[in-house]
C-alpha positions as CSV (number, residue, x, y, z in Angstrom):
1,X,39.2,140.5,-83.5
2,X,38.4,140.1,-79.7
3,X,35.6,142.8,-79.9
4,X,34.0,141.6,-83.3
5,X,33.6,138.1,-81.3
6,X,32.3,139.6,-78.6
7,X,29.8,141.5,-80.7
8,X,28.9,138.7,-82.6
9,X,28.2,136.4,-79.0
10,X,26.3,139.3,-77.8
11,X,24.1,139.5,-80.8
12,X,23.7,135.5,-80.7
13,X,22.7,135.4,-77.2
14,X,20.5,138.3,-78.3
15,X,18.6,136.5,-80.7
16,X,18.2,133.2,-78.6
17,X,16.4,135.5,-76.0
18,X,14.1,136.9,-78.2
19,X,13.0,133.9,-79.4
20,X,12.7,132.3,-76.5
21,X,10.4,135.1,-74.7
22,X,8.0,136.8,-77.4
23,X,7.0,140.3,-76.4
24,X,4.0,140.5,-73.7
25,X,4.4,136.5,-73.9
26,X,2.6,136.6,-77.2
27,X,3.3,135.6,-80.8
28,X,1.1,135.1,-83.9
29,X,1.6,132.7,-87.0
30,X,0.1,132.9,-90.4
31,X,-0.8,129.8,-92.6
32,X,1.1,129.1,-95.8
33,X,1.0,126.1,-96.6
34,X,-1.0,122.9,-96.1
35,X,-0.6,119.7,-98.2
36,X,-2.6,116.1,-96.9
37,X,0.0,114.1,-95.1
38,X,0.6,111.3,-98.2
39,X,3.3,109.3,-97.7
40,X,4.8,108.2,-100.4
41,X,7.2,105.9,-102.3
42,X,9.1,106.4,-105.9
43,X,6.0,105.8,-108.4
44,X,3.9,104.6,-105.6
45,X,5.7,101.1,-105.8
46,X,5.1,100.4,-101.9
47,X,1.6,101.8,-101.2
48,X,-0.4,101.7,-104.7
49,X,0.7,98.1,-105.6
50,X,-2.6,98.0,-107.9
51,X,-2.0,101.0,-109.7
52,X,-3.6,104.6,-109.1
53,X,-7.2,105.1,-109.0
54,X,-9.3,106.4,-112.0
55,X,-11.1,109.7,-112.3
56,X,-14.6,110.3,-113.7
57,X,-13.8,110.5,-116.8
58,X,-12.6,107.1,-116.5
59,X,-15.4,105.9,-114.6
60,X,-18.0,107.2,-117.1
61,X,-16.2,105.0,-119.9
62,X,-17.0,102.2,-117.4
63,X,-20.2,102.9,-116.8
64,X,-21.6,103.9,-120.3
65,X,-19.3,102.4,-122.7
66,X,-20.1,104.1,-125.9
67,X,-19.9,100.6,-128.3
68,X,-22.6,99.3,-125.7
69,X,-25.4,99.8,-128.6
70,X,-27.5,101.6,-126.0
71,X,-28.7,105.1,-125.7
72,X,-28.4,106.9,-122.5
73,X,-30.5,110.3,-121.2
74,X,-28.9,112.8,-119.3
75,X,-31.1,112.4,-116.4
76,X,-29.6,108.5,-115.9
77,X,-26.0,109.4,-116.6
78,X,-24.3,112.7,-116.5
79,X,-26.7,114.2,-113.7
80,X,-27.2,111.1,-112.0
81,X,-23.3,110.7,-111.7
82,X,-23.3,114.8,-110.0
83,X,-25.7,113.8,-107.6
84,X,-23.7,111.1,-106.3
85,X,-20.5,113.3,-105.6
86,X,-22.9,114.8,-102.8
87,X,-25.4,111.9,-101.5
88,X,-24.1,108.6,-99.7
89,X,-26.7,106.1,-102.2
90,X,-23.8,105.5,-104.4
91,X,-23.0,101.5,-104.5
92,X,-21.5,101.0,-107.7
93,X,-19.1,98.5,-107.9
94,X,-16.3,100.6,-109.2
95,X,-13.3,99.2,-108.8
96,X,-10.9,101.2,-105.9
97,X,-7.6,100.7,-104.3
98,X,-7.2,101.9,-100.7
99,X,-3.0,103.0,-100.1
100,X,-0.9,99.7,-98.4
101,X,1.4,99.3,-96.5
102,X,2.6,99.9,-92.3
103,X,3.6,103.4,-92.3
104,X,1.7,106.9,-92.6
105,X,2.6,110.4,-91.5
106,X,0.0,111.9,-88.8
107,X,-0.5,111.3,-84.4
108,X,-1.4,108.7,-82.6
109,X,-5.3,110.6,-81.5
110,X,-7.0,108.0,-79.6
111,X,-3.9,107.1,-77.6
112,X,-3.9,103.4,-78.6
113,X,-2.2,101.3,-80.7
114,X,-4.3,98.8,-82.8
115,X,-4.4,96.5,-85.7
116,X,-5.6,99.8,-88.2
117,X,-2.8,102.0,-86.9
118,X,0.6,103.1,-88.8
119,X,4.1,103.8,-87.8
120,X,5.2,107.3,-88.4
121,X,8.7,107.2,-90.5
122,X,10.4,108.3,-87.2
123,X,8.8,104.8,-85.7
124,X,5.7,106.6,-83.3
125,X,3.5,103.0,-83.4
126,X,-0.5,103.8,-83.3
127,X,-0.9,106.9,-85.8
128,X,-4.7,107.6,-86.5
129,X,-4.9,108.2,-90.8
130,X,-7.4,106.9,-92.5
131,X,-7.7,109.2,-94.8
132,X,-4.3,108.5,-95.7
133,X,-5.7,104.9,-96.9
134,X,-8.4,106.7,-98.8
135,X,-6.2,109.6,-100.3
136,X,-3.1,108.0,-100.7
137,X,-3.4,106.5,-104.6
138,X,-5.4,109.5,-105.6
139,X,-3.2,111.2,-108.0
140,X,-4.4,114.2,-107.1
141,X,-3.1,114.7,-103.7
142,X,0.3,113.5,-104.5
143,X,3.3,115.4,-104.8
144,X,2.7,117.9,-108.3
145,X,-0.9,116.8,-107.9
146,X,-3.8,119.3,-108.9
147,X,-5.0,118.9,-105.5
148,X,-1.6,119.5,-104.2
149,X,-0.5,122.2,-106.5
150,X,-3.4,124.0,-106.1
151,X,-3.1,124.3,-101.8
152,X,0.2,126.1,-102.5
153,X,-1.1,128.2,-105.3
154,X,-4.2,129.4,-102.7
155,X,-1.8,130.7,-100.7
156,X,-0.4,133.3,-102.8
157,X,-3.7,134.0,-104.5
158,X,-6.3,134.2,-102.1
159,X,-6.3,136.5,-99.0
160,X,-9.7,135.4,-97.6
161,X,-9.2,132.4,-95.9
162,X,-6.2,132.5,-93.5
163,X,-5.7,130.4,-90.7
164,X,-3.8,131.9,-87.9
165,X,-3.1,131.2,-84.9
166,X,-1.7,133.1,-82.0
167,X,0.5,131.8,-78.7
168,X,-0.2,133.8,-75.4
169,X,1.2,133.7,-71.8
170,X,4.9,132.2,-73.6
171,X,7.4,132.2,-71.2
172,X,10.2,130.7,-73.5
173,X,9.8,129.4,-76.8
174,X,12.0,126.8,-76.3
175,X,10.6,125.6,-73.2
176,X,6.9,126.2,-71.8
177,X,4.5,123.7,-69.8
178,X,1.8,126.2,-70.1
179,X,0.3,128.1,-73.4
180,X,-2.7,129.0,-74.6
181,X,-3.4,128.6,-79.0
182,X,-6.0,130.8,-80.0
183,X,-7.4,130.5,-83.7
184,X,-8.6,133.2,-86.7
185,X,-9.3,133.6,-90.0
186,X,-7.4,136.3,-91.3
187,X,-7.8,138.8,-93.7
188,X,-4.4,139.6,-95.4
189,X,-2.1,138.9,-98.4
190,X,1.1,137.2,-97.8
191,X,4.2,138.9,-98.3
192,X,6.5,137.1,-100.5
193,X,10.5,137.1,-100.2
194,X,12.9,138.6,-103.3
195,X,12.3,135.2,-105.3
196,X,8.1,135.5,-105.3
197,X,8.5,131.6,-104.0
198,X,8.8,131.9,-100.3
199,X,7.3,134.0,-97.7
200,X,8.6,136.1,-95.2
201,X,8.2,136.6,-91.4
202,X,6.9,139.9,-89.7
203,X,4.0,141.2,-91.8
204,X,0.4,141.9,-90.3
205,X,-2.3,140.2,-90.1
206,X,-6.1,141.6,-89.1
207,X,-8.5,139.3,-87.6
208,X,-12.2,138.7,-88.8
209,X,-14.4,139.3,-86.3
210,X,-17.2,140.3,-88.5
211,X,-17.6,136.9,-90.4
212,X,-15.1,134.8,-89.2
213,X,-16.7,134.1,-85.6
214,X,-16.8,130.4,-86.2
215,X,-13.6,129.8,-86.8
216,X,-12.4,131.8,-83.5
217,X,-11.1,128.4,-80.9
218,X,-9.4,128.6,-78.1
219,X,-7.4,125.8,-76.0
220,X,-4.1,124.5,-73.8
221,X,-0.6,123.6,-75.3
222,X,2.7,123.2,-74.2
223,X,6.1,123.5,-75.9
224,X,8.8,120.9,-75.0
225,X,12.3,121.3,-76.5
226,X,11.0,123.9,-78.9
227,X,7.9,121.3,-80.1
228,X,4.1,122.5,-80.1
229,X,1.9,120.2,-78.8
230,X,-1.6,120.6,-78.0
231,X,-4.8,119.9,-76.0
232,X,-7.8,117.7,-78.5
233,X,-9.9,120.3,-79.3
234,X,-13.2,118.6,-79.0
235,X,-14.6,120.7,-82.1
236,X,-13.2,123.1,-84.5
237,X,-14.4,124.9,-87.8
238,X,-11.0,125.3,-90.1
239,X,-11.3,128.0,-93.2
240,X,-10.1,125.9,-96.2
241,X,-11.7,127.5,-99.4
242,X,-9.4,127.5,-103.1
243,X,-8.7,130.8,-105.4
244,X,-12.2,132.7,-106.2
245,X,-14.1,130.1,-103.9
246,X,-14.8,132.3,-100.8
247,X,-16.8,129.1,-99.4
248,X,-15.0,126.2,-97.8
249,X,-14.5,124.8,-94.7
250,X,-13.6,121.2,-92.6
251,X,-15.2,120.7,-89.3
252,X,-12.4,118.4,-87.2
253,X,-13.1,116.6,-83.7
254,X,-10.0,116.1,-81.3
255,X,-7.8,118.4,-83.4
256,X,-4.4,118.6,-82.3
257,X,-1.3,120.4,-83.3
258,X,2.4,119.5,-83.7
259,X,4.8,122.1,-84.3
260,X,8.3,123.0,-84.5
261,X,8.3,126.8,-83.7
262,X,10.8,129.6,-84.2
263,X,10.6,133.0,-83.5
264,X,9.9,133.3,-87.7
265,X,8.6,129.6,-88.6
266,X,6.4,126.9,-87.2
267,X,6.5,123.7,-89.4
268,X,4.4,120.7,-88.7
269,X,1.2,118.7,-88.5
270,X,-2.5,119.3,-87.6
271,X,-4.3,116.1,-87.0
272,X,-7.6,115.2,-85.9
273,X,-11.2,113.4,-86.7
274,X,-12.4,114.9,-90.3
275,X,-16.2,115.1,-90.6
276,X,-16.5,113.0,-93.7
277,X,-19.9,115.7,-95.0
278,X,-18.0,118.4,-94.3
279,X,-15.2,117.3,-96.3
280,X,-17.1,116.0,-99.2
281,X,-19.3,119.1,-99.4
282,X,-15.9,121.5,-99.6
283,X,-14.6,119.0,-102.0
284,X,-17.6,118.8,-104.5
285,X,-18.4,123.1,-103.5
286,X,-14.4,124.0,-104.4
287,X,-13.8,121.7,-107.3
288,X,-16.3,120.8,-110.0
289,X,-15.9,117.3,-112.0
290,X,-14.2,118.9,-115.0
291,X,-11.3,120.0,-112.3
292,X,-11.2,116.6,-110.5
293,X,-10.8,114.8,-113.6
294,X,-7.3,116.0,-114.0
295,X,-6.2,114.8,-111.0
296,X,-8.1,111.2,-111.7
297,X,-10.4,112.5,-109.2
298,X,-13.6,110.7,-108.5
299,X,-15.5,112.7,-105.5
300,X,-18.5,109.8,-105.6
301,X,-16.1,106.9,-104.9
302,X,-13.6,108.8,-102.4
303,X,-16.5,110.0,-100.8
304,X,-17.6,106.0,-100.9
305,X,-14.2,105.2,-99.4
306,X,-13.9,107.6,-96.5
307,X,-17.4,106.5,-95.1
308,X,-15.7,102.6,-95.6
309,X,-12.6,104.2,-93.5
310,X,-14.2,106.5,-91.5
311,X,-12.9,105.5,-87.7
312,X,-14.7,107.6,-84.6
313,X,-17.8,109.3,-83.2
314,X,-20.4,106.7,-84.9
315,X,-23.9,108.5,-85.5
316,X,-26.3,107.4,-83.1
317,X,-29.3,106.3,-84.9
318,X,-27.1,104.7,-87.9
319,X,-24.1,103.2,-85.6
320,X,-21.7,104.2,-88.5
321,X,-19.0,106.4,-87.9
322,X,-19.7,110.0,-89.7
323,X,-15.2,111.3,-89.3
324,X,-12.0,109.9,-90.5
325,X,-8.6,110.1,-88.6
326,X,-6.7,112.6,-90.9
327,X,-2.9,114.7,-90.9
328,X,-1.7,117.5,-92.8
329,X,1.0,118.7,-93.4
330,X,1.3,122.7,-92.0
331,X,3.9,125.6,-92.5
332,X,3.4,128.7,-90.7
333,X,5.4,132.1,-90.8
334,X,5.3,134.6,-88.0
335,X,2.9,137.3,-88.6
336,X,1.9,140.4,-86.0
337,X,-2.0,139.9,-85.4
338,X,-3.9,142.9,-85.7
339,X,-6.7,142.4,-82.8
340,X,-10.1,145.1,-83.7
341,X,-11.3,146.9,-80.8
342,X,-14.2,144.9,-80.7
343,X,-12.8,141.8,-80.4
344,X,-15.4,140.6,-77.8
345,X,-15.2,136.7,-78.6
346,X,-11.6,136.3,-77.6
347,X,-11.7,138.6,-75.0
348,X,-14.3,135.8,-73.5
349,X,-12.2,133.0,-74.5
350,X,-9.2,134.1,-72.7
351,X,-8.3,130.6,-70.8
352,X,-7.1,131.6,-66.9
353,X,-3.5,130.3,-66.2
């Protein structure tokens, strides 16, 4: 009895150590799963007090009733109504309800607390989500929304676009006032656990060098009682494409991570400044209208509602702000990152101690 505790404690303290000092102070993550940070209440009840949004089908009914007596072309309704899911003219007074209400998941990015701000539900005052207000009555990006189902679904479908990201110079896991994230894409399938549902730790990962320089960032962290946080990252390109769409990313100002890490797991949020094109043209490039509509998803008036939102770096000629404070929700499992030979972009990136 005496030795099979000893064994055990011995194989504990074994474990703690790994995960507290990777091997060569290095460990890698793998993406696999992303969701918009929506916070929400049974039915909506607290944020959507006026109901849910519409989508386009709903909107066309609006706009061209069909007991209106007056015949339409295609030029001045179907087309005209794809155009607008890409171009800012749209001004039609359709009618749109922002999410309510004091609280929103995401970080406080500007480092202020002011009268647009949320409380996180752990009660962190001056959290930066606009996008939240935009998002957050979209049925789309609810929970068992298309939009929602579908960010999963990518991840067991399409090996393309992987987001990793890799910790170097880790002294302890736990522990650490000095790290350095560096990002990929990634090239590999997932592997999935016994159920098909769930992935598992420890597979491989090869970086893209060929085509995925863009998306190859590097910057500071530190991990304080086992939580990731990082450095703004003044300007990152994030791959972000759906099955069969090998297009698709977000360009994000002041990025930041939070994560809870594990030697197998990181769980968390990224947060940042969204670049409101950028989102709209991945939007309108991944989905077409007959997809959106399922979700009551109307690209034209979101994309309306997160220029309305949008909160930071105002364009200079127009004055109007061009990104939108935005969270998401992030799961990562540990993956071994297969570095080419050639791998001359991180080898310049490598941050000095």
């Amino acid at each position: 009895m005496l030795l099979g505790t000893l064994a055990f404690g011995l194989l504990a303290a074994s474990s703690a150590a790994l995960a507290q000092a990777p091997k060569d102070g290095r460990i890698g993550y793998v993406l696999t799963k992303r969701v918009w940070a929506i916070h929400e209440s049974e039915r909506g009840e607290v944020e959507c007090p006026q109901g849910f949004n519409t989508g386009p089908r709903e909107e066309y009914a609006m706009l061209f009733p069909e007991d209106s007596g007056k015949t339409y072309t295609e030029l001045e309704t179907r087309l005209m109504r794809e155009g607008l899911a890409f171009h800012t003219t749209d001004e039609t007074p359709l009618p749109f309800f922002d999410a309510q209400g004091p609280t929103a998941y995401g970080l406080n990015l500007d480092g202020e607390v002011g009268p647009e701000d949320f409380t996180n539900p752990e009660g962190e005052e001056g959290v930066d989500n606009q996008m939240y207000r935009a998002m957050g009555c979209i049925n789309a990006y609810r929970t068992d929304g298309v939009i929602w189902f579908f960010a999963t679904d990518d991840m067991y479908r399409n090996a393309y676009n992987r987001w990793l990201i890799e910790l170097t110079n880790v002294d302890d896991l736990s522990n650490d006032d000095d790290v350095t994230v560096t990002t990929y894409r990634g090239l590999d399938e997932l592997t999935r656990d016994g159920t098909g549902t769930a992935f598992i730790a420890g597979a491989t990962q090869q970086v893209d060098t060929r085509w995925g320089q863009r998306f190859i960032e590097q910057f500071k962290g530190k991990i304080v009682d086992g939580v990731l946080t990082t450095d703004p990252v003044e300007s990152i390109t994030i791959p972000w494409s759906q099955p069969g769409v090998s297009t698709g990313v977000y360009v994000v100002r002041d990025l930041q991570l939070r994560l809870d890490l594990t030697d197998k797991t990181a769980d968390g949020l990224w947060a940042g400044y969204l670049d409101v094109n950028s989102f709209s043209h991945q939007l309108n490039t991944n989905w077409a209208t007959h997809h959106q509509s399922y979700g009551q998803l109307s690209a034209s008036s979101l994309h309306r509602a997160a220029r309305r939102l949008a909160d930071a770096y105002p364009d200079p000629e127009t004055g109007k702000n061009t990104a939108i404070s935005t969270a998401v929700h992030v799961s990562f499992v540990q993956a071994h990152i297969d570095h080419p030979d050639d791998d001359t972009r991180v080898a310049g990136l490598e941050a000095p101690r």
